[in-house]
C-alpha positions as CSV (number, residue, x, y, z in Angstrom):
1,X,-140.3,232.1,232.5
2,X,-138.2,231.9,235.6
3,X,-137.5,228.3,235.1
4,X,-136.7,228.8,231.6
5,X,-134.2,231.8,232.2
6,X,-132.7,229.6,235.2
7,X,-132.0,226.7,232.7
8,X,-130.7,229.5,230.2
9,X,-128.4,230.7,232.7
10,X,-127.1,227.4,233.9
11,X,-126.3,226.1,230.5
12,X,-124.8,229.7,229.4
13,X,-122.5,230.0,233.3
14,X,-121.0,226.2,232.0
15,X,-119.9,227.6,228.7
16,X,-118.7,230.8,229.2
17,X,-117.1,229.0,232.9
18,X,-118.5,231.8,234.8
19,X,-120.6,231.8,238.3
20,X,-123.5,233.5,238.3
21,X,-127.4,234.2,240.0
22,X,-130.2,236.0,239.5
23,X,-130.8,238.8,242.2
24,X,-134.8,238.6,243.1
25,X,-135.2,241.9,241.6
26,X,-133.6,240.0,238.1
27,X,-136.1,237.4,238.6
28,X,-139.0,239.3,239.6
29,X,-137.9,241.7,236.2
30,X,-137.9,238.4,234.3
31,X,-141.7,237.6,235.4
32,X,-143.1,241.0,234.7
33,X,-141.4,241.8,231.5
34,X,-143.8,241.0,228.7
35,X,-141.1,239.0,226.3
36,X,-142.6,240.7,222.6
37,X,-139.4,238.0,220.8
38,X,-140.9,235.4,223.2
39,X,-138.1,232.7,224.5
40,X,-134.9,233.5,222.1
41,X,-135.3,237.1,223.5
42,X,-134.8,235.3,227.1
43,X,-132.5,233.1,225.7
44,X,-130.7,236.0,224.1
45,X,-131.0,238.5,227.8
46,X,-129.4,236.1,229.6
47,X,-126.5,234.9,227.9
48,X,-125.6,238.9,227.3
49,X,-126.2,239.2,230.8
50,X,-123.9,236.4,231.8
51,X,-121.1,238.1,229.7
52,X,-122.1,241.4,230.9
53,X,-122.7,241.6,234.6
54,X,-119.6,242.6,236.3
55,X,-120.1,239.9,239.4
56,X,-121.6,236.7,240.3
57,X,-125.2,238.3,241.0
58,X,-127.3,239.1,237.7
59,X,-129.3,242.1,238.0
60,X,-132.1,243.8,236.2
61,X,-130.0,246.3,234.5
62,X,-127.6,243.3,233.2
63,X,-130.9,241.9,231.5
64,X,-130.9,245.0,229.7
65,X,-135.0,245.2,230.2
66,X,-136.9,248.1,228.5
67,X,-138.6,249.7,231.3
68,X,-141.2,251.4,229.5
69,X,-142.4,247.7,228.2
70,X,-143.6,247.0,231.7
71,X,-146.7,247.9,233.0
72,X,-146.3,250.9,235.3
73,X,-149.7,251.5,235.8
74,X,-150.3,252.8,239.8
75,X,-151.8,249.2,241.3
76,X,-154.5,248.4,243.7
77,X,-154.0,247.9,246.7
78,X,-154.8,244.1,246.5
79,X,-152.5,244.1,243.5
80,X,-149.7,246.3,245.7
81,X,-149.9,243.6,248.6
82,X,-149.9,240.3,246.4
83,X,-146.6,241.7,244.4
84,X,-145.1,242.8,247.8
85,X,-146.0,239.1,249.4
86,X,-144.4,237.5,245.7
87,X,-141.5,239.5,246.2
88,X,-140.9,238.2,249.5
89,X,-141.5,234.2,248.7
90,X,-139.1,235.1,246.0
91,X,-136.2,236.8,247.9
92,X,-136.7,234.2,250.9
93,X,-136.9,231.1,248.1
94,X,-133.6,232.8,246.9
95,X,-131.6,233.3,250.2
96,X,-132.8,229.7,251.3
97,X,-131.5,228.1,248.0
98,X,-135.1,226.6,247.7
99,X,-135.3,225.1,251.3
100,X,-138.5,225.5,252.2
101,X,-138.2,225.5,256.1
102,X,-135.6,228.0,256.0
103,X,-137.6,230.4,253.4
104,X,-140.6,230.3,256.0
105,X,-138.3,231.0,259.4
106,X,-137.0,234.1,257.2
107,X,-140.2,235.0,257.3
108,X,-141.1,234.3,260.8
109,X,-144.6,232.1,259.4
110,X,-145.0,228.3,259.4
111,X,-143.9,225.7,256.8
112,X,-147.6,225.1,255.9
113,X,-148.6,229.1,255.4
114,X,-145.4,229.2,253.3
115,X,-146.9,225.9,250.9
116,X,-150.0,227.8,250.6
117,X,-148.3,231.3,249.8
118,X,-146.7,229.4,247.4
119,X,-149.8,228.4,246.2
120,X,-151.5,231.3,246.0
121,X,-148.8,233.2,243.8
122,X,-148.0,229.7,241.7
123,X,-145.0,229.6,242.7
124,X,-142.8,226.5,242.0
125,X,-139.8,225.8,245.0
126,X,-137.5,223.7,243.2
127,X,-136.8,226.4,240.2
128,X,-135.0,227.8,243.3
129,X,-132.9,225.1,244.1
């Protein structure tokens, strides 16, 4: 979904002639919502959210999100610790505009542990770019 709502928001920033990014908070929103309409209720989020959002940084309230359509179920531990270690390749992917050596010197770890991080949490580098 994040590649999708990226290319939405690329081609919706050209036409309207407006500058704008997902926060990682947007993005991990995007990710956990469950989409009932599917992609013209993405499509649909982030064009409203392009015209909406009162700077260049799209956040989750700009998606206009139902909360209570997420899971907010207490998690495991394990479950706790893999969304806190997505979170983080997310935010660092973000700041680093992609660039993988730069994502994994935020995070103080090596270029290798960040591939298989990415890995682990199927995460794709270049929707980030």
């Amino acid at each position: 979904m994040v590649l999708l709502a990226n290319a939405f928001l690329r081609r919706n920033s050209h036409a309207l002639k407006r500058k704008a990014r997902f926060s990682p908070e947007a993005l991990e929103a995007i990710v956990k919502y469950p989409w009932p309409g599917n992609i013209r209720e993405l499509e649909n989020k982030v064009h409203r959210a392009v015209i909406m959002a009162s700077g260049r940084v799209i956040g989750p309230a700009d998606l206009d999100l139902n909360p209570s359509a997420t899971v907010d179920a207490l998690p495991t531990l394990r479950e706790a610790r893999d969304q806190s270690e997505r979170r983080l390749l997310v935010n660092a992917l973000v700041r680093s505009r992609g660039n993988i050596s730069r994502a994994a010197r935020t995070l103080d770890i090596s270029r290798p542990t960040f591939h298989d991080m990415l890995a682990k949490h199927s995460i794709d580098a270049k929707e980030f770019r």
